[in-house]
N, CA, C and O atoms as CSV, one atom per row, in Angstrom:
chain,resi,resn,atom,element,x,y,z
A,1,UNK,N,N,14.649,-70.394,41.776
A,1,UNK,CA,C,15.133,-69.301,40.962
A,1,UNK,C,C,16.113,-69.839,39.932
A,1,UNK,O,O,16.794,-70.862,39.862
A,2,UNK,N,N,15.983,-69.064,39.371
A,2,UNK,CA,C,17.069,-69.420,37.849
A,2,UNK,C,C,18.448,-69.035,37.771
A,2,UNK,O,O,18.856,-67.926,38.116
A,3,UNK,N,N,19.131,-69.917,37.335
A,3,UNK,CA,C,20.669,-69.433,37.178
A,3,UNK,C,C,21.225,-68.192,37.512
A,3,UNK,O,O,21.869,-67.641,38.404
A,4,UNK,N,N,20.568,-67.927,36.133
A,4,UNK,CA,C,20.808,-66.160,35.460
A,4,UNK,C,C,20.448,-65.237,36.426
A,4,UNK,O,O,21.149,-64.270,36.726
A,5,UNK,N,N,18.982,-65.604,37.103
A,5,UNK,CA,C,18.987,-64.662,38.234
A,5,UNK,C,C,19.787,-64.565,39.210
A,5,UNK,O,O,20.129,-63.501,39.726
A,6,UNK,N,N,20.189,-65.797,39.575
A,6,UNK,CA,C,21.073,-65.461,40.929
A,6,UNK,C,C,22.473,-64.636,41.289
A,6,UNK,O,O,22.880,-63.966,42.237
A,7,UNK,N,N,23.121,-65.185,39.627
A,7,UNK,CA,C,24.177,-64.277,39.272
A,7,UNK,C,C,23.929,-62.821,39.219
A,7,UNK,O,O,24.331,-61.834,39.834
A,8,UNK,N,N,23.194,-63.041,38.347
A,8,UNK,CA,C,22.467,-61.234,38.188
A,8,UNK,C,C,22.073,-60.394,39.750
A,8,UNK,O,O,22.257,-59.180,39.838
A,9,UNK,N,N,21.677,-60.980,40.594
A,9,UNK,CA,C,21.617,-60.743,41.770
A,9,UNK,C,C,22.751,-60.339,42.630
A,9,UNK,O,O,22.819,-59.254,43.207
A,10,UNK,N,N,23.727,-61.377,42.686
A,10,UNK,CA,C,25.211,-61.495,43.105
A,10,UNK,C,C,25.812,-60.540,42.846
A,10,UNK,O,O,26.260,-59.900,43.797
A,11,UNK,N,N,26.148,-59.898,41.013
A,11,UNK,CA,C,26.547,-59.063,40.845
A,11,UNK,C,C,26.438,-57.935,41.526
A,11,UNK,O,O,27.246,-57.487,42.340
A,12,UNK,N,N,24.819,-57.206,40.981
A,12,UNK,CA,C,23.856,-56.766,41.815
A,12,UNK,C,C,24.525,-55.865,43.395
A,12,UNK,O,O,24.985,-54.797,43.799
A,13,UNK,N,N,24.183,-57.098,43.760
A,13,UNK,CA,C,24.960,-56.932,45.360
A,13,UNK,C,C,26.008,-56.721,45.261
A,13,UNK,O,O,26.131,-55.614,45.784
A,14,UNK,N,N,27.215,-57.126,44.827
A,14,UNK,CA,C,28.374,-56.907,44.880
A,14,UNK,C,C,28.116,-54.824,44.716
A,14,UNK,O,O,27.935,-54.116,45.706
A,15,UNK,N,N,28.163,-54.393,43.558
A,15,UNK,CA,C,28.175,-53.200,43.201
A,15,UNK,C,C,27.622,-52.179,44.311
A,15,UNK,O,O,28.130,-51.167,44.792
A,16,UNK,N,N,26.258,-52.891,44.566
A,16,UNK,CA,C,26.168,-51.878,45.877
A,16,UNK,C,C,27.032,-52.133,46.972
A,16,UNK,O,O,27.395,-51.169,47.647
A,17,UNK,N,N,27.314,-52.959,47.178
A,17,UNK,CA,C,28.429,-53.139,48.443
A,17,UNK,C,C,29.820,-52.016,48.053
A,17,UNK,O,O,30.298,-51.372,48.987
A,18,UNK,N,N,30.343,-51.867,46.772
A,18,UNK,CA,C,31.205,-51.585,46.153
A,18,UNK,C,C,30.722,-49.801,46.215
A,18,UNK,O,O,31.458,-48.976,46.755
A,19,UNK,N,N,30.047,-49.609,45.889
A,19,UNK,CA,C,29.209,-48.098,45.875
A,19,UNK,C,C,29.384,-47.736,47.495
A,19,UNK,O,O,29.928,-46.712,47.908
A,20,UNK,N,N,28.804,-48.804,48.338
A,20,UNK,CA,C,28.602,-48.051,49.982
A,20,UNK,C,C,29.895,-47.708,50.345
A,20,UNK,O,O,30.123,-46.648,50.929
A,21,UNK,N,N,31.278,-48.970,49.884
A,21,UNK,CA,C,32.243,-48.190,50.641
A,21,UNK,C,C,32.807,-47.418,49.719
A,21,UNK,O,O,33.409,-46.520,50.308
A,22,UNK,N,N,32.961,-47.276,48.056
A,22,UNK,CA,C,33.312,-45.267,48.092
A,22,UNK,C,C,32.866,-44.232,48.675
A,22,UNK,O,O,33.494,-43.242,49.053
A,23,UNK,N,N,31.242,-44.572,48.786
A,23,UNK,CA,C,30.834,-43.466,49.111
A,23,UNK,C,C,31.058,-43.303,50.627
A,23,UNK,O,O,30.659,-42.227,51.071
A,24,UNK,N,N,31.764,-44.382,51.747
A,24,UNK,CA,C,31.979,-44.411,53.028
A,24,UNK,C,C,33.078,-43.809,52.785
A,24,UNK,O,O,33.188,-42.662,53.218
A,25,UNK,N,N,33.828,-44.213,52.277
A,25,UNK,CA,C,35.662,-44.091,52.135
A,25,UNK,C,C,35.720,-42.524,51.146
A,25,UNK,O,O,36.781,-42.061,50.726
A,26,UNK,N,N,34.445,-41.923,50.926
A,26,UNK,CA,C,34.650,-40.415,50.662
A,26,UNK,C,C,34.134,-39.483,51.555
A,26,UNK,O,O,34.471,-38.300,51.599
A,27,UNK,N,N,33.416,-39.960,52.176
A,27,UNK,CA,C,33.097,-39.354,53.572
A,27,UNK,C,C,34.507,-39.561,54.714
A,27,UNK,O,O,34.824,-38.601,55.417
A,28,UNK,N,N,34.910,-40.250,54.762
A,28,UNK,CA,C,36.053,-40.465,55.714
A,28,UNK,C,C,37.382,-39.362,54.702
A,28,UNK,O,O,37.992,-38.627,55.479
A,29,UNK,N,N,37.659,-39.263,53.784
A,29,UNK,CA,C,38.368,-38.781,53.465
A,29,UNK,C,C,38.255,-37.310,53.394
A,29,UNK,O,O,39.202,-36.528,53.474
A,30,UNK,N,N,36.984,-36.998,53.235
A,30,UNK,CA,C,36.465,-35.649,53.686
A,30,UNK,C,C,36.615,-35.140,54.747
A,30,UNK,O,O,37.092,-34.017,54.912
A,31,UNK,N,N,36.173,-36.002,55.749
A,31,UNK,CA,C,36.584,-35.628,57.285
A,31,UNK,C,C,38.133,-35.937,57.935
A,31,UNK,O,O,38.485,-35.545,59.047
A,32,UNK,N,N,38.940,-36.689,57.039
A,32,UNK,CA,C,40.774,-36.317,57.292
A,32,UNK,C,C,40.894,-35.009,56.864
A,32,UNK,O,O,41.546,-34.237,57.568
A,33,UNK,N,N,40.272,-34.525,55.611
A,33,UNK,CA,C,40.979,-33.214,55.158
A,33,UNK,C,C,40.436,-32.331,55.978
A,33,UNK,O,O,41.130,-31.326,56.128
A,34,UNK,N,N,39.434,-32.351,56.565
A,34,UNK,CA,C,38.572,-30.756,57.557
A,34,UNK,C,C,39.410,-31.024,59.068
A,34,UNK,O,O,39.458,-30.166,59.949
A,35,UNK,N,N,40.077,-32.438,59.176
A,35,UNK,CA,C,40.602,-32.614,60.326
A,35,UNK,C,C,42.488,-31.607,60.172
A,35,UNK,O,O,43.140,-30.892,60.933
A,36,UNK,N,N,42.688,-32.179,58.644
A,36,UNK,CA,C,44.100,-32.071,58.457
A,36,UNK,C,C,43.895,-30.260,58.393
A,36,UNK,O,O,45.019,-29.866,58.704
A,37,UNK,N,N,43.118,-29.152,58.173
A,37,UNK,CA,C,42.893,-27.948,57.898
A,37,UNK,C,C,43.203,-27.152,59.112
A,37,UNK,O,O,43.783,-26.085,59.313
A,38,UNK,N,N,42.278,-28.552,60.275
A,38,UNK,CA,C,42.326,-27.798,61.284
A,38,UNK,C,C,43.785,-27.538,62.315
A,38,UNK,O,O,44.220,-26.591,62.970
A,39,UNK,N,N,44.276,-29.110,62.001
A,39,UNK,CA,C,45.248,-29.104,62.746
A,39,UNK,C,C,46.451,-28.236,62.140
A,39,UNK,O,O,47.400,-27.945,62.868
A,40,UNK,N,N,46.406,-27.826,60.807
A,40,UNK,CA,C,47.229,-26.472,60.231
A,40,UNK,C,C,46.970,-25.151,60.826
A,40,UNK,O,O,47.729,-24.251,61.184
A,41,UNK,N,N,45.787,-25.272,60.834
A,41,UNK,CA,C,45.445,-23.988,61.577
A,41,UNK,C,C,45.919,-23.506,62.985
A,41,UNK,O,O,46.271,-22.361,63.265
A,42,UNK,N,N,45.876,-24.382,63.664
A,42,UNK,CA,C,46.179,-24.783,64.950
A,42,UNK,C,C,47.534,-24.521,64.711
A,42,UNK,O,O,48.062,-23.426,64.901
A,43,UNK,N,N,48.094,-25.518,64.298
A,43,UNK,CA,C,49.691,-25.585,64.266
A,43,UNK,C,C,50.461,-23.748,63.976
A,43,UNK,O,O,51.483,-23.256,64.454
A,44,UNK,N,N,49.298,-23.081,62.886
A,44,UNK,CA,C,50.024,-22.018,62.848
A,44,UNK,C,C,49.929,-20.679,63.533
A,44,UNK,O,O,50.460,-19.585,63.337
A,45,UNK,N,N,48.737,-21.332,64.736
A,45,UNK,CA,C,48.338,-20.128,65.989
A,45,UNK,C,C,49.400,-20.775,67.085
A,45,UNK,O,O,49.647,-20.175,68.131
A,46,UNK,N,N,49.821,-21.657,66.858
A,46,UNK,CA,C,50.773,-22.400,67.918
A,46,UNK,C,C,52.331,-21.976,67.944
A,46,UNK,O,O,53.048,-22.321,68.883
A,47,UNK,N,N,52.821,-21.201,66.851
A,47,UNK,CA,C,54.087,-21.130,66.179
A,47,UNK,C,C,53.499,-19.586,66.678
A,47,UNK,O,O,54.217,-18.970,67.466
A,48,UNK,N,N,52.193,-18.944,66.228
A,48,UNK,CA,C,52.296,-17.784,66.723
A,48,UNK,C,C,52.139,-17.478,67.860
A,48,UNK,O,O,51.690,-16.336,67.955
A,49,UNK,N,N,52.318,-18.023,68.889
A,49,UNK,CA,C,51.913,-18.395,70.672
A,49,UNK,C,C,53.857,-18.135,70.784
A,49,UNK,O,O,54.499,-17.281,71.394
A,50,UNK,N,N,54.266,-19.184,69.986
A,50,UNK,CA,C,55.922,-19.294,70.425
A,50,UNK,C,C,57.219,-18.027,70.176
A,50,UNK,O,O,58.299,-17.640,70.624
A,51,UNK,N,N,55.972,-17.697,68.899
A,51,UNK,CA,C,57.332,-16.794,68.585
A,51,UNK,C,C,56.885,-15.600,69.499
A,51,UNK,O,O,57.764,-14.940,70.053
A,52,UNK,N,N,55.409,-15.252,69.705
A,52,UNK,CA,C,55.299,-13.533,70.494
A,52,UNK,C,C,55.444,-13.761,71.572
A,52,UNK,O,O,56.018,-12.821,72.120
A,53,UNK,N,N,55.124,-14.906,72.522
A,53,UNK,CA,C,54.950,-15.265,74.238
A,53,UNK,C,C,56.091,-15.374,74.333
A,53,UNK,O,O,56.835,-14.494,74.765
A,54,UNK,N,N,56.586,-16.975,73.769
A,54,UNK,CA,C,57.382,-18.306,74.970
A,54,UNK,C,C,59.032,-17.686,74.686
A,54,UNK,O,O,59.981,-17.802,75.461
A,55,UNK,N,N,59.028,-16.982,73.282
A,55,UNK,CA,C,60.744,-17.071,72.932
A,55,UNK,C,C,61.332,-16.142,74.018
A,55,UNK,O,O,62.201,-16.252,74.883
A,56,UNK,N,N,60.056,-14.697,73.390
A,56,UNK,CA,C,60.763,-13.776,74.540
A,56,UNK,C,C,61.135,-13.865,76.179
A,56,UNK,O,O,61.881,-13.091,76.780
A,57,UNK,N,N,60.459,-14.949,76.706
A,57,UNK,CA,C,60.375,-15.575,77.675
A,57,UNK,C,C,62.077,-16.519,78.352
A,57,UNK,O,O,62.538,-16.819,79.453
A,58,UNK,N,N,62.417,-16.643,77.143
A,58,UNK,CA,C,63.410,-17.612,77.398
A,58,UNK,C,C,64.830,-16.998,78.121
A,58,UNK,O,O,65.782,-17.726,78.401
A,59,UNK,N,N,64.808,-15.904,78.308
A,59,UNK,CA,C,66.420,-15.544,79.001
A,59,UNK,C,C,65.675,-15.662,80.420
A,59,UNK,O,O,66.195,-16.203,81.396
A,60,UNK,N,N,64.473,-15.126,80.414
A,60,UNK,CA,C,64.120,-15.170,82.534
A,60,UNK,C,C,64.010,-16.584,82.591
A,60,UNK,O,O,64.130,-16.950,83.760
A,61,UNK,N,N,63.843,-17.470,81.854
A,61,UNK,CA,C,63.302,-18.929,82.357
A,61,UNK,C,C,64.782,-19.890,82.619
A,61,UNK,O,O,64.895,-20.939,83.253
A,62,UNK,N,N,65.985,-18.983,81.770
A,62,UNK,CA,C,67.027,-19.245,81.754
A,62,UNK,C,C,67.575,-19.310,83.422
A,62,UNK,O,O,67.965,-20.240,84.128
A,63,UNK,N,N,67.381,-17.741,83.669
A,63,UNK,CA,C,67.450,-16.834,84.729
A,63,UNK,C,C,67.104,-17.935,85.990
A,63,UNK,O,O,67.848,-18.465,86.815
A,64,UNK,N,N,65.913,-18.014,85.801
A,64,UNK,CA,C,65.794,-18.878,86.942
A,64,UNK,C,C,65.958,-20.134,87.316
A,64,UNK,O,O,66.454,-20.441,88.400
A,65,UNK,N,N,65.398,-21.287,86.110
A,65,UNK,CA,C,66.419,-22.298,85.992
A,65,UNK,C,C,68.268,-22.461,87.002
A,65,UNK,O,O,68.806,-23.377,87.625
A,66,UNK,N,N,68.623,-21.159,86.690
A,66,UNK,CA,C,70.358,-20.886,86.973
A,66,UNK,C,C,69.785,-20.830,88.341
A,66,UNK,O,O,69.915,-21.874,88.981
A,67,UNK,N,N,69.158,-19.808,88.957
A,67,UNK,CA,C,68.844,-20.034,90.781
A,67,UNK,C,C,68.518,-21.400,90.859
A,67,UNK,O,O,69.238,-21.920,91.711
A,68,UNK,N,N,67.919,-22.031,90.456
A,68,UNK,CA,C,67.177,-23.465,90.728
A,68,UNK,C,C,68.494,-24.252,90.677
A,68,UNK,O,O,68.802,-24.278,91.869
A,69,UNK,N,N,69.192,-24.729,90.192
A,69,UNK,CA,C,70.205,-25.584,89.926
A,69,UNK,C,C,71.290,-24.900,90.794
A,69,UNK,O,O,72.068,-25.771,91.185
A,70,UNK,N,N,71.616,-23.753,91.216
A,70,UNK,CA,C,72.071,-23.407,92.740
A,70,UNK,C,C,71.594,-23.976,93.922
A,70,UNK,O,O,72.182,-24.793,94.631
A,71,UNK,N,N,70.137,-23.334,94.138
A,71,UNK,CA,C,69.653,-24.392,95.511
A,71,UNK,C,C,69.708,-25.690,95.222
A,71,UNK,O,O,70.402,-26.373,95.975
A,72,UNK,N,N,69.061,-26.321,94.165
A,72,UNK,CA,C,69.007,-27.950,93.936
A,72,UNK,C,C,70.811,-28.563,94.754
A,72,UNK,O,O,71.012,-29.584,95.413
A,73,UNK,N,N,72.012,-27.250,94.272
A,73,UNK,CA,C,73.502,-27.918,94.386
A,73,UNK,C,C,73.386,-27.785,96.131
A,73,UNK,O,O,73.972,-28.705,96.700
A,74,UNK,N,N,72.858,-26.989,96.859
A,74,UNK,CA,C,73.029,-26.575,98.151
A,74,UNK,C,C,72.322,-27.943,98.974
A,74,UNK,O,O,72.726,-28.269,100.090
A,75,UNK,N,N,71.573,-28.446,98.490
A,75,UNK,CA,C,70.717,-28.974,99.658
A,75,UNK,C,C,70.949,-30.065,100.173
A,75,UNK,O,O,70.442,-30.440,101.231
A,76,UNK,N,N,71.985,-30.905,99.281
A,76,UNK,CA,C,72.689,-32.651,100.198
A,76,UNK,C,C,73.322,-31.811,101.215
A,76,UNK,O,O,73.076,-32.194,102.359
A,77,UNK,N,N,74.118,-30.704,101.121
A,77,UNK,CA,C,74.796,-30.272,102.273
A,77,UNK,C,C,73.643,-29.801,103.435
A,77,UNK,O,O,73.458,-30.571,104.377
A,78,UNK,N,N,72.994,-28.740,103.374
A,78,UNK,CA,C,71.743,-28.452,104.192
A,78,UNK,C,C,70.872,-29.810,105.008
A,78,UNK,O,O,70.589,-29.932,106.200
A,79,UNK,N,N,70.596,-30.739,103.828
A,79,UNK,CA,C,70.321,-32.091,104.720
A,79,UNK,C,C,71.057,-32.925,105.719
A,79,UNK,O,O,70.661,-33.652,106.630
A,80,UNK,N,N,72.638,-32.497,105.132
A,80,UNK,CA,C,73.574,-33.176,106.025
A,80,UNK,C,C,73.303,-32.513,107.156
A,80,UNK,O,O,72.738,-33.090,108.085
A,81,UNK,N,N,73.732,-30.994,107.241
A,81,UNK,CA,C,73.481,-30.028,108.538
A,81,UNK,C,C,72.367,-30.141,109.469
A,81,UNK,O,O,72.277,-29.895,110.672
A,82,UNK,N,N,71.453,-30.624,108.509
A,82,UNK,CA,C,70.275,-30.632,109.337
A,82,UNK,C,C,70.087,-32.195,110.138
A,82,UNK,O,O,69.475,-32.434,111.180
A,83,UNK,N,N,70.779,-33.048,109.322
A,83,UNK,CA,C,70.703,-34.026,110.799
A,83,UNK,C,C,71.591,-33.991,111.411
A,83,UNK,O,O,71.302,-34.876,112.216
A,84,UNK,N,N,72.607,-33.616,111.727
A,84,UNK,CA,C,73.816,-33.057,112.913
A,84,UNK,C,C,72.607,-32.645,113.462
A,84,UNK,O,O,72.287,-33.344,114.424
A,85,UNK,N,N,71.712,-31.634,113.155
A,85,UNK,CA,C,71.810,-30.623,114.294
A,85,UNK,C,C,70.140,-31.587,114.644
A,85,UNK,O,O,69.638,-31.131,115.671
A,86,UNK,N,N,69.302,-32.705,114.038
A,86,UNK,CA,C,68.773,-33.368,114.747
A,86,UNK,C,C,69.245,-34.926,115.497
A,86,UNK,O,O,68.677,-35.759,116.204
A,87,UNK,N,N,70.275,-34.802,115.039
A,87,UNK,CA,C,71.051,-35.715,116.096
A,87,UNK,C,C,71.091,-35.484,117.475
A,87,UNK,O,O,70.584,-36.173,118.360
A,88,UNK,N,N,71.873,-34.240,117.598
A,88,UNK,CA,C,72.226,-33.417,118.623
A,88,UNK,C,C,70.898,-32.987,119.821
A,88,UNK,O,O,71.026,-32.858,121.038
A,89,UNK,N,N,69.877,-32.861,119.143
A,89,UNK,CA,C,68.321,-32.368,119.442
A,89,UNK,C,C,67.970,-33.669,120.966
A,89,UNK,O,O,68.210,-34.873,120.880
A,90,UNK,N,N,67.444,-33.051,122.079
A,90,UNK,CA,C,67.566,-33.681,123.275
A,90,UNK,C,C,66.078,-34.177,123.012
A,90,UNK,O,O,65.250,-33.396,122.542
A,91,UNK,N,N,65.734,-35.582,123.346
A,91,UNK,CA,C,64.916,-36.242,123.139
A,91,UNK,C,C,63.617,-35.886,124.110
A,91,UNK,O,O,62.579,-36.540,124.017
């Protein structure tokens, strides 16, 4: 083959190589934005989950939390009591 052809070839190739990945790298960018749409979407049924459910939620979760951290304070003592009284326990 001749010079001219091979270059001409080379080029050639190059361009389609050059063509496959815009046209890859516009397909991928297409599918970030239908990804990025969704996760807005999402994000703004998620904010609406927080503000009508979880906020109003927050004085009972308070509420109980406060019992929880009562028993949690009670129970080194209760464990203590309770091996006295399996100490004591006749074999």
């Amino acid at each position: 083959m001749s010079h001219t052809l091979l270059v001409v070839l080379t080029v050639a190739l190059a361009a389609v190589v050059v063509l496959v990945l815009v046209v890859a790298l516009m397909e991928v960018w297409r599918g970030l934005r239908r990804i990025s749409e969704g996760l807005a979407a999402l994000g703004g049924a998620l904010e609406g989950v927080e503000a009508e459910h979880l906020r109003p939620l927050e004085p009972a979760v308070k509420a109980i939390n406060a019992q929880f951290e009562i028993i949690l304070g009670a129970l080194p003592g209760i464990g203590r009591k309770a091996a006295i009284v399996a100490e004591r326990r006749p074999r």
